[in-house]
N, C-alpha and C positions, 0 to 999 in steps of 0.2 A: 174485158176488165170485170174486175167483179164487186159488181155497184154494192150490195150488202156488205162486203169491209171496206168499202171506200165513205160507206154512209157512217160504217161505225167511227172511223177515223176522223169522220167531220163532228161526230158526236162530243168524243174525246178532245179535241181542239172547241169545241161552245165552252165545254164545263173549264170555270176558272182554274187557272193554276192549281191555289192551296186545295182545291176538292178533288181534282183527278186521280183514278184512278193508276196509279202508278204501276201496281203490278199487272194489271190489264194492259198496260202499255207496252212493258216489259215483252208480255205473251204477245201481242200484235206483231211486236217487232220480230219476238222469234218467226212465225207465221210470214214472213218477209223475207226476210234470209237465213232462215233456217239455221241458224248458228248457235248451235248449242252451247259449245262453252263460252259463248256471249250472253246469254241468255241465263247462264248459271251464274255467272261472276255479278249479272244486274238482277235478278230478280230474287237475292239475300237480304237485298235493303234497296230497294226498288226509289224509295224514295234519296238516297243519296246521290241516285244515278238520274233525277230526275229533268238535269238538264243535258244529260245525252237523250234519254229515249224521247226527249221532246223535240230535239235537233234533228235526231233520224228520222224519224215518224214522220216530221213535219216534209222533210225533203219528200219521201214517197208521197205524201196528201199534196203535194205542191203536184208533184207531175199526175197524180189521177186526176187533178185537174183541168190537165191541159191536152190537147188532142196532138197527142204522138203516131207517129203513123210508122208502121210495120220498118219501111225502107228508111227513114231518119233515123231509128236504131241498128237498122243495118250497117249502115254507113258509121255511125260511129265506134258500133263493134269492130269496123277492119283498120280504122283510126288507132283502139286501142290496141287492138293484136300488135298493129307495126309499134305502137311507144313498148307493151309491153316484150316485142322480139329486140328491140334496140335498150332497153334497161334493165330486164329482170332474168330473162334465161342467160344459162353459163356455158356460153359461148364463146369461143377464142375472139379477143380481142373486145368482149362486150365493155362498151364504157363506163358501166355501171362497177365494176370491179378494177376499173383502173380512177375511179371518183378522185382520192387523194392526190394521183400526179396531174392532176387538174390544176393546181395551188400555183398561182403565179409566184418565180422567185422573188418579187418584190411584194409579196402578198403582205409582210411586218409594217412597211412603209407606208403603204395603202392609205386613206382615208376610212376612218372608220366605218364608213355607210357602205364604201365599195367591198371592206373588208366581210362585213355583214351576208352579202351578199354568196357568198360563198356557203357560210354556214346555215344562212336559211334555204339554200340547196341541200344541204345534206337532212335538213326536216321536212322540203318537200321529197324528197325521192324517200324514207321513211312514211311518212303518209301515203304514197304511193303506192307501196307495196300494201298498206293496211287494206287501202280500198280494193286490192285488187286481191287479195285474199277475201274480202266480204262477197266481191264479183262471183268470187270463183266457187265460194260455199251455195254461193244460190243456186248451182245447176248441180248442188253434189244429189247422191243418190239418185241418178237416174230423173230428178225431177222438173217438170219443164218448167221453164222459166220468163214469167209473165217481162212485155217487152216494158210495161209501166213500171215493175220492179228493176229491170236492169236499167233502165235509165238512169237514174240519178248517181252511179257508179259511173259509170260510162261519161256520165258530162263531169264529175267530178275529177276525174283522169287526163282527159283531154283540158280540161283547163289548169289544174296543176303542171302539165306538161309544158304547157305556153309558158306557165308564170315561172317555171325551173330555163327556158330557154333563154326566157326574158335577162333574166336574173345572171345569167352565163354571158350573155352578148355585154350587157353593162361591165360585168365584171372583166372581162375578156379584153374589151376595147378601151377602158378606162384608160387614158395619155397620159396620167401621173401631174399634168400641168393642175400647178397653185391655181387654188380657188379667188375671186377675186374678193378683197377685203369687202365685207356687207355694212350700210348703216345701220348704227343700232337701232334708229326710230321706222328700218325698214324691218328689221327681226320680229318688232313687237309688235307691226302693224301685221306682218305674218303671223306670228303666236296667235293672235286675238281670230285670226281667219280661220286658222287650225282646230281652235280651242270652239269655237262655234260649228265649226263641221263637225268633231269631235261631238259635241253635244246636242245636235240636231238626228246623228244617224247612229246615235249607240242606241237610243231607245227601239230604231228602228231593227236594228240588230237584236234585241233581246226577244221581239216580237216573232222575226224572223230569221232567223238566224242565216248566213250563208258566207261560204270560202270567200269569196270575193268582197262582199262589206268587211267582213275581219280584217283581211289584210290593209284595205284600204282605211279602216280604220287605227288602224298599228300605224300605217306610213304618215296619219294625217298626225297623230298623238305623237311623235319620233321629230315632229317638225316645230312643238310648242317650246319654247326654251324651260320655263318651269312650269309644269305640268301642276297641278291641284293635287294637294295628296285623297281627295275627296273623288275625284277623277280617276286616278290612279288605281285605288281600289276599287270603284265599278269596274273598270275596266279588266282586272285583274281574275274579280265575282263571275263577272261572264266568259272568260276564258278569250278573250281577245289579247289578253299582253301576259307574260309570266312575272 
């Protein structure tokens, strides 16, 4: 690993938000995955893109962190080979090009959560493929490819993958049976749970960002009956709800 940009990185993460350098962020990130027209599209206004390259960054400063060991990225290298040989190559019969006859025929009738479901499938397997084109720029040109930079693609893939299977089983086996009538004074004692988890781990989330509080965050905000429009818009700010 190589501790002089792992220190710079720690550098970049002390200096406050409003001071950092942003176009050195930018550059860092290039130097990571080498993605040039990623790197051209962020570093014209470095600071509008200020809260991607701190998301990215942050992810690889998270794993130089942490002691990865040669064969724990192996293994999930042959993890992702097999989601990306069952999703993305165009292969007779691949599922990924058969996605739409997926739609159950009673898909209109649905409940809207279960109906949901289906279409936040079609944004994770989109994410999917982004990550795995970032994957794939990092060994372009011949270059080798440190196992602390492929990590955080690699676990990024592999849990997307879960949360798309997830998402498929519910939708899949949903029995169509009536939900059963709820009391109101039980909704709002849930709203006020939501509305509290919601605002214990957004802050968490702005700090640190990652796939898994997001969603978890979207499902806990999906559960408040009327949401704060104050709420709303943080949540909105940080790219956790559209």
């Amino acid at each position: 690993m190589d501790n002089k940009f792992t220190s710079q990185l720690q550098e970049y993460f002390n200096t406050p938000e409003e001071k950092r350098d942003y176009d050195k962020g930018a550059l860092m990130l290039l130097q990571i995955t080498g993605n040039k027209i990623m790197y051209r599209n962020i570093s014209c206004n470095s600071k509008r893109h200020a809260k991607f390259i701190n998301y990215e960054l942050q992810k690889h400063y998270n794993v130089r962190l942490q002691k990865i060991t040669h064969e724990e990225v192996i293994q999930m290298q042959a993890q992702v080979d097999a989601i990306v040989q069952n999703h993305f190559l165009l292969k007779e019969n691949n599922p990924a090009t058969e996605f739409r006859k997926g739609k159950r025929l009673d898909h209109e009738t649905l409940p809207s959560e279960i109906q949901s479901l289906y279409e936040a499938n079609l944004d994770i397997l989109r994410r999917m493929r982004d990550v795995h084109v970032q994957l794939r720029m990092l060994s372009n040109e011949g270059k080798i490819c440190p196992d602390n930079d492929r990590y955080p693609y690699l676990k990024e893939l592999i849990s997307l993958d879960k949360q798309m299977h997830a998402n498929w089983d519910r939708y899949d086996h949903f029995a169509g049976n009536p939900e059963p009538k709820s009391n109101p004074l039980d909704d709002q004692e849930k709203s006020k749970k939501f509305t509290r988890l919601v605002n214990l781990n957004k802050g968490k989330y702005k700090k640190k960002p990652s796939e898994e509080l997001k969603i978890q965050i979207a499902d806990w905000y999906n559960e408040i009956v009327s949401p704060s429009e104050k709420m709303t818009t943080e949540l909105k700010d940080l790219g956790i709800i559209e």
